[in-house]
C-alpha positions in Angstrom: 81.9 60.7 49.1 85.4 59.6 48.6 85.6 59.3 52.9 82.2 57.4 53.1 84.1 55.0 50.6 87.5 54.3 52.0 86.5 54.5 55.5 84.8 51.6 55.9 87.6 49.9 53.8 89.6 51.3 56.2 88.2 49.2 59.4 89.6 46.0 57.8 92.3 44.2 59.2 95.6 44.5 57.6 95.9 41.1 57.0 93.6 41.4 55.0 93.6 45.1 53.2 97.4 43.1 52.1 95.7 40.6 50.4 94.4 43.8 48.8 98.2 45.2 48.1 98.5 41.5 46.8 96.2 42.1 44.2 97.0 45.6 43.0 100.9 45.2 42.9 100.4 42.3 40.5 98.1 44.2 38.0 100.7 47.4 38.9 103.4 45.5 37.8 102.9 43.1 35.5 99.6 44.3 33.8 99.4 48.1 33.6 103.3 48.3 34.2 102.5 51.4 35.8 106.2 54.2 35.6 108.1 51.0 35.2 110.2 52.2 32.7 110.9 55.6 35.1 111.5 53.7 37.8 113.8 51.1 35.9 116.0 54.0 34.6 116.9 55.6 38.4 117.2 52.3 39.9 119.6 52.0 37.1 121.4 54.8 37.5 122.0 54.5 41.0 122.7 51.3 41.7 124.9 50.6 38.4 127.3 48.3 39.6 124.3 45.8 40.1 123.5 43.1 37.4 120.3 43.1 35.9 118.5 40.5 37.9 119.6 42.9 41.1 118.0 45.6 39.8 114.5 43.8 38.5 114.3 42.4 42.2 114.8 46.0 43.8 112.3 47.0 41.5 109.7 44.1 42.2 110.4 44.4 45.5 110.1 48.3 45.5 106.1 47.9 43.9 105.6 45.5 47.1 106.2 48.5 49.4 104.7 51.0 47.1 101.4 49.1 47.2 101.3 48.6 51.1 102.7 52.0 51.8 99.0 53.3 49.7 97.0 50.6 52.0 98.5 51.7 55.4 98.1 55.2 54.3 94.1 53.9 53.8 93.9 52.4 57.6 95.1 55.9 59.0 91.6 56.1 58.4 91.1 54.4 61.6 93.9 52.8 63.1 94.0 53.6 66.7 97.0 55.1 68.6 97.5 52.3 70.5 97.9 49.8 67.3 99.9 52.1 65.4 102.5 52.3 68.1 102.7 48.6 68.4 104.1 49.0 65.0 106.6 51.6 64.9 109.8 51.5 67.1 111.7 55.2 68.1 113.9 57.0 70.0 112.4 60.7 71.0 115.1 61.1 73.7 116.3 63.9 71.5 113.6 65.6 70.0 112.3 65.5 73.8 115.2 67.1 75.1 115.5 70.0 72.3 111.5 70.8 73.1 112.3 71.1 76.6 115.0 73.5 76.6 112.1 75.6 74.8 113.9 75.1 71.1 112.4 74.2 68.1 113.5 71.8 65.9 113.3 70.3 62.5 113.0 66.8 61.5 114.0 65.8 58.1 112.6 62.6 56.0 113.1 61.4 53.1 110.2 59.7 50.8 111.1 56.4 52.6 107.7 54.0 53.2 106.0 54.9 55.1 106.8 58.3 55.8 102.8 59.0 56.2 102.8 56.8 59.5 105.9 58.3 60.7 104.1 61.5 60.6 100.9 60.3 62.5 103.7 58.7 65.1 105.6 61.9 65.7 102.0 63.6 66.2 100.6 61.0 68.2 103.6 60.5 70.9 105.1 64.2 71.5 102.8 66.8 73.3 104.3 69.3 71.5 102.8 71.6 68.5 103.9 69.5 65.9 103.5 70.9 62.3 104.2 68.9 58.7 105.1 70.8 55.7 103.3 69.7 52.9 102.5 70.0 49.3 98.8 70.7 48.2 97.6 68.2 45.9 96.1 69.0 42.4 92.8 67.6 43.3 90.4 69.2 46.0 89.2 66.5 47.1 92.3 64.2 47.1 93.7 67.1 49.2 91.1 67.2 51.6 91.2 63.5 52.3 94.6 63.7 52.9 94.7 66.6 55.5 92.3 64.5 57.4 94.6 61.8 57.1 97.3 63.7 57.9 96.0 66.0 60.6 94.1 63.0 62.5 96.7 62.7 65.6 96.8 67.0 65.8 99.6 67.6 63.6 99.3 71.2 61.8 99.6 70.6 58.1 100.9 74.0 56.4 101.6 74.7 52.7 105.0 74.8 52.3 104.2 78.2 50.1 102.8 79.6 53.6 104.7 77.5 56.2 106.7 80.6 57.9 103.7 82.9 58.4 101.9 79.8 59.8 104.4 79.5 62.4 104.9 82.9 63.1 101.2 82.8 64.4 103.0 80.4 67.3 105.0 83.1 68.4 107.1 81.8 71.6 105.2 79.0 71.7 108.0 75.8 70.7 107.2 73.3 68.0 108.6 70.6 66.0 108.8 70.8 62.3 108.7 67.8 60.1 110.0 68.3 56.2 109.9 65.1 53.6 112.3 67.5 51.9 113.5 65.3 48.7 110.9 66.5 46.4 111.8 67.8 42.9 112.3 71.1 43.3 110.6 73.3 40.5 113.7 75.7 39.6 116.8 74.2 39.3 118.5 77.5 38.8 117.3 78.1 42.2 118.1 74.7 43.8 121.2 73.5 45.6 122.7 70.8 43.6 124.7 67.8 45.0 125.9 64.1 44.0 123.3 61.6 45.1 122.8 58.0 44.3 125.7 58.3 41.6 124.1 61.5 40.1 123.8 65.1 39.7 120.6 65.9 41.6 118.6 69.2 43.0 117.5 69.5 46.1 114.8 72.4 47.3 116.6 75.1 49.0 113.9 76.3 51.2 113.4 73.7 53.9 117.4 74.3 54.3 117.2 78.3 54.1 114.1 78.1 56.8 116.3 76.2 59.1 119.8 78.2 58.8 117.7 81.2 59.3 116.5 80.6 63.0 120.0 78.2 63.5 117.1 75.7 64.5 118.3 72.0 65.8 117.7 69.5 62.9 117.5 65.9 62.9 116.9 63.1 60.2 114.6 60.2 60.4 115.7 57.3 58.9 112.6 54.7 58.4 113.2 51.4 58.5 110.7 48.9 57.5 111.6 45.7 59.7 108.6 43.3 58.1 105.2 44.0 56.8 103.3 46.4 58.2 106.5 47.5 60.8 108.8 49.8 61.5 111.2 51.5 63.2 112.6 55.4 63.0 116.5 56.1 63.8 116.2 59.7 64.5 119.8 61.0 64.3 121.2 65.0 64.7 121.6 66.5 61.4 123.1 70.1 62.6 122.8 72.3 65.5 125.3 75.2 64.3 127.3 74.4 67.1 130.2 73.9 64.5 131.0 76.5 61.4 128.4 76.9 58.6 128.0 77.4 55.2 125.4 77.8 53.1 124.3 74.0 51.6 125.9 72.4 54.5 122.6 71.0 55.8 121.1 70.3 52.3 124.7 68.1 51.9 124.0 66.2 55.3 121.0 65.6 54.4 121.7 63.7 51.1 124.3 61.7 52.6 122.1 60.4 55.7 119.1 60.0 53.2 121.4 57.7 50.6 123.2 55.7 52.8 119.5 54.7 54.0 118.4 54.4 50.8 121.8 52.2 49.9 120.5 49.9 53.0 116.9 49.2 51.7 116.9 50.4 48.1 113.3 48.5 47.7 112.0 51.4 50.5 113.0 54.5 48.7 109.8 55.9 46.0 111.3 55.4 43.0 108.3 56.1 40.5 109.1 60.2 41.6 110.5 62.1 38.9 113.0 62.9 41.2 115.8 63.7 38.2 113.3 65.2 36.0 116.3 68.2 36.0 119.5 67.6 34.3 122.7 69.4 35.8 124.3 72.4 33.8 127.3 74.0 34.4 125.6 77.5 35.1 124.0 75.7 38.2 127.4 75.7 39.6 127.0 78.7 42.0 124.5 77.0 44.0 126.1 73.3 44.0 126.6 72.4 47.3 130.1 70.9 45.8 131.1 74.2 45.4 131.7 75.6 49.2 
């Protein structure tokens, strides 16, 4: 029911589902002042050498994207290929060359807008088995709709609860493995902890622990939105273990690439996450990233 809805919606022009985004980010904002005082505080925190008039246009700004990032997500309903691609710019060069060599590798994103059409990109432009961790939503049906959004171009969408014994099933076979991998992690005892944005903030140790443990090549996407409705991707190497490692070491690389993006185009970053729901304590020390 909730496809038969949004599909059709879907078939819109942009131009006209922004008029939509329009709409919604002024009631967002201004009416229903939806998270604003959550997203107020870690724009705050991290960008505290800006005055307050800095910060309120981050944050307007920031809603803009929030609201078009939920109405492109709706036209990967039915956007084609081809359009799509005429809105996202990238580099593959070296993700190619990794997947021909016969390695897997992992690609890294942060929740930049719009991460969900960098995934359908990645799908729809390497013929490779391309496979997106994910996190199952609370609601069945929500969940549902999104794997069909997300699966649309062929990617394999795997619980990140179940993501090695889904990829054990590919057995030789190589693939490319695409982590948003700045979510809040659940355990911060269990968490690798580093500065980020001015604060103390946890990162999930698994994506890092999956990658160290097959010394896979890694890479991080950096989107860039260049005006409404495009993008590009500046897909950089993270680590390749061809140097000395230590435990963190990719989590660390990964918070430095993801903030100096975020630093760049603060307004493109998801501030409304509860992304420092955790507050550091000194018994997190052992696995602080700082620490090594």
């Amino acid at each position: 029911m909730i496809y038969g809805i949004l599909y059709p919606l879907s078939l819109l022009p942009l131009k006209v589902l922004y008029l939509l985004s329009d709409f919604v980010y002024f009631n967002l904002y201004y009416v229903f002042k939806y998270r604003r005082t959550i997203v107020s505080k870690h724009i705050m925190k991290s960008f505290g050498g800006l005055n307050a008039n800095e910060r309120t246009q981050i944050e307007k700004d920031f809603y803009r994207s929030f609201c078009d990032h939920f109405i492109e997500t709706l036209k990967l309903l039915s956007i084609s290929k081809e359009d799509m691609h005429k809105r996202i710019t990238v580099d593959y060069s070296e993700i190619e060359k990794t997947v021909s060599e016969n390695k897997n590798c992992h690609v890294y994103l942060g929740h930049q807008f719009n991460w969900e059409w960098a995934n359908a990109h990645i799908s729809s432009s390497l013929n490779h088995n391309i496979i997106v961790a994910y996190k199952p939503i609370s609601s069945p049906q929500f969940d549902k709709l999104m794997l069909r959004i997300r699966g649309r171009f062929g990617s394999k969408l795997v619980s990140s609860k179940n993501m090695k014994k889904e990829i054990e099933k590919l057995g030789s076979q190589p693939h490319v493995l695409i982590l948003v991998a700045d979510q809040n992690p659940n355990i911060p005892m269990k968490s690798f902890w580093t500065t980020f944005l001015s604060q103390k903030t946890a990162f999930q140790n698994g994506p890092e622990i999956y990658t160290a443990s097959n010394r896979t090549r890694s890479f991080f996407a950096n989107i860039v939105r260049e005006k409404r409705g495009y993008y590009k991707m500046e897909v950089s190497r993270l680590f390749d273990f061809s140097e000395p490692y230590k435990t963190g070491l990719i989590t660390q690389l990964y918070a430095i690439k993801l903030e100096e993006s975020i630093i760049d185009n603060p307004e493109n970053y998801l501030w409304s996450h509860r992304r420092w729901k955790h507050e550091y304590k000194d018994e997190y020390i052992k696995r602080s990233v700082e620490s090594l």
